[in-house]
C-alpha positions in Angstrom: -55.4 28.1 41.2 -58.9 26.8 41.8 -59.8 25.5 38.0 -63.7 24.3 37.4 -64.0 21.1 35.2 -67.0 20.4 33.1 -67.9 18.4 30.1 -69.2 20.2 27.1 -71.5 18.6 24.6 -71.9 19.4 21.4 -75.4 20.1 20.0 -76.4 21.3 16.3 -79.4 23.1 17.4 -81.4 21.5 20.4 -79.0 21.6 23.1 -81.9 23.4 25.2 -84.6 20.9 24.1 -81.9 17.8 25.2 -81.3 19.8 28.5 -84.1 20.3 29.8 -84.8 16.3 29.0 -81.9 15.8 31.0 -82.2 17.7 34.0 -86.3 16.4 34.6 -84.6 12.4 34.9 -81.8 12.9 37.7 -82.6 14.5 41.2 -79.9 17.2 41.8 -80.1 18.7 38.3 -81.1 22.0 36.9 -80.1 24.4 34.6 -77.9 27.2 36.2 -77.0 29.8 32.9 -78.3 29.9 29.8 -75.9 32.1 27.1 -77.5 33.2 23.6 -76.0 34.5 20.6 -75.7 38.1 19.6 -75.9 39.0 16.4 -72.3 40.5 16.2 -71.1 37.0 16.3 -72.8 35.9 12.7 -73.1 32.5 13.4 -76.9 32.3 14.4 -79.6 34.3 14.8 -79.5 36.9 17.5 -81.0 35.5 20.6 -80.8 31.8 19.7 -79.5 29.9 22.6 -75.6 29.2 22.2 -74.3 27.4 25.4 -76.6 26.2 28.4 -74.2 25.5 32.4 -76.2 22.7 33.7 -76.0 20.2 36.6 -76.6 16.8 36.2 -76.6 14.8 39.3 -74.5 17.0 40.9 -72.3 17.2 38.2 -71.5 20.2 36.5 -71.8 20.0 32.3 -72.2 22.3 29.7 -74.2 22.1 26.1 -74.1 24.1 23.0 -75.8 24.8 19.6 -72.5 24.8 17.6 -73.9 23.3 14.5 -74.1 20.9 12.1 -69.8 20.4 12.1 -69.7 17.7 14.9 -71.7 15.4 16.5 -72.1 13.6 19.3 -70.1 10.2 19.5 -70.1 7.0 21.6 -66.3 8.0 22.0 -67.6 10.2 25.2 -70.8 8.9 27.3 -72.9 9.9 30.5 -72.7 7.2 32.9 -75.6 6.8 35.4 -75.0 4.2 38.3 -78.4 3.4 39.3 -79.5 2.1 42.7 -82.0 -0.5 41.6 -83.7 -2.5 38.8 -86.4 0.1 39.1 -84.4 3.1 38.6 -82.4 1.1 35.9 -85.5 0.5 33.9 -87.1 3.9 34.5 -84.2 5.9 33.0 -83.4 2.9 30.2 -87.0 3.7 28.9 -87.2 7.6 29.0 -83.5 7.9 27.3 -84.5 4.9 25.2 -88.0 7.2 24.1 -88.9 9.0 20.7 -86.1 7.3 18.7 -83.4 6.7 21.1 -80.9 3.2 20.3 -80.1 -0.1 22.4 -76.6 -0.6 22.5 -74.8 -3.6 24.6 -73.7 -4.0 27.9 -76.3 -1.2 29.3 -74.9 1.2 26.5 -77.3 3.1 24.4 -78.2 6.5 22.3 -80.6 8.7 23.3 -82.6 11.1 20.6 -80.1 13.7 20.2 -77.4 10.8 19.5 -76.3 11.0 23.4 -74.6 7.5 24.2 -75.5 7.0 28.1 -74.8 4.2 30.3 -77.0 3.0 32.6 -75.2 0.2 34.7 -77.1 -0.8 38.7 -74.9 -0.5 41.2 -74.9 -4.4 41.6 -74.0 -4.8 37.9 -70.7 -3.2 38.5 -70.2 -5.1 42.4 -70.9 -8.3 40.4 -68.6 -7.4 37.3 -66.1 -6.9 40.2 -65.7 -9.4 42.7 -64.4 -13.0 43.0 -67.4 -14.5 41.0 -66.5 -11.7 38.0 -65.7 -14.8 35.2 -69.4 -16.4 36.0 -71.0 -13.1 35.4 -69.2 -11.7 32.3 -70.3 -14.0 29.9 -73.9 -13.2 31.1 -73.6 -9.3 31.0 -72.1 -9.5 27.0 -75.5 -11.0 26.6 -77.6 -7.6 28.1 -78.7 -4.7 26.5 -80.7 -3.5 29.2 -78.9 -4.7 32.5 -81.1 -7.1 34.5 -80.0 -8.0 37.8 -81.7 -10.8 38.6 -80.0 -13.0 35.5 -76.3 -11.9 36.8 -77.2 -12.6 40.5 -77.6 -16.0 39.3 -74.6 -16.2 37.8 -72.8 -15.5 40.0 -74.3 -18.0 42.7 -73.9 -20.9 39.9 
């Protein structure tokens, strides 16, 4: 049996508008299907978009317009391992634009109520090696994830 695995996200209505956000930040994304509904199924107007198969890094994910009966939930998050500071800050900004939340610890919620996390490859070398207790109690301090700050940590 060869089974596919994706995560599906939950969207009242702009699922599309979110996607397409999505796939323009991350090289190796696009959308690869986009499903509407019909009006048999009652549940939207014909032709609205209903699910949308997407790739996001690579990664294959799925969104729909399901409603206003869930939401979106910190409980499940996108994490992005970033190669740099640069990259870091570029993505924290455009997921942190038009009304998005800072969280802690590189955590945050974009528009739609996405949570992301958006930890540098460093961060997570740092969090892990021998000098891991100097650079915790620096990282509970972050928002954003700066490098520089837990680099020095973890030389102190």
């Amino acid at each position: 049996m060869n089974a596919t695995v994706k995560t599906c996200f939950w969207f009242d209505n702009q699922a599309m508008e979110a996607v397409d956000f999505y796939v323009s930040l991350l090289p190796d994304s696009r959308i690869d299907a986009v499903s509407h509904y019909v009006a048999e199924q009652g549940m939207a107007p014909a032709g609205t978009v209903l699910a949308i198969d997407f790739t996001l890094a690579g990664t294959p994910m799925q969104a729909i317009n399901g409603g206003p009966a869930f939401t979106l939930t910190e409980a499940a998050s996108i994490s992005i391992a970033t190669r740099d500071q640069a990259e870091t800050d570029r993505l924290w900004d455009a997921l942190l634009a038009n009304g998005g939340l800072p969280s802690q610890c590189g955590w945050l919620k974009d528009r739609w109520g996405m949570s992301w996390q958006v930890v540098p490859e460093r961060a997570a070398e740092l969090l892990a090696g021998p000098q891991a207790g100097k650079v915790w109690p620096v990282f509970f301090t972050m928002s954003r994830i700066e490098i520089a700050p837990l680099e020095d940590a973890a030389a102190a």
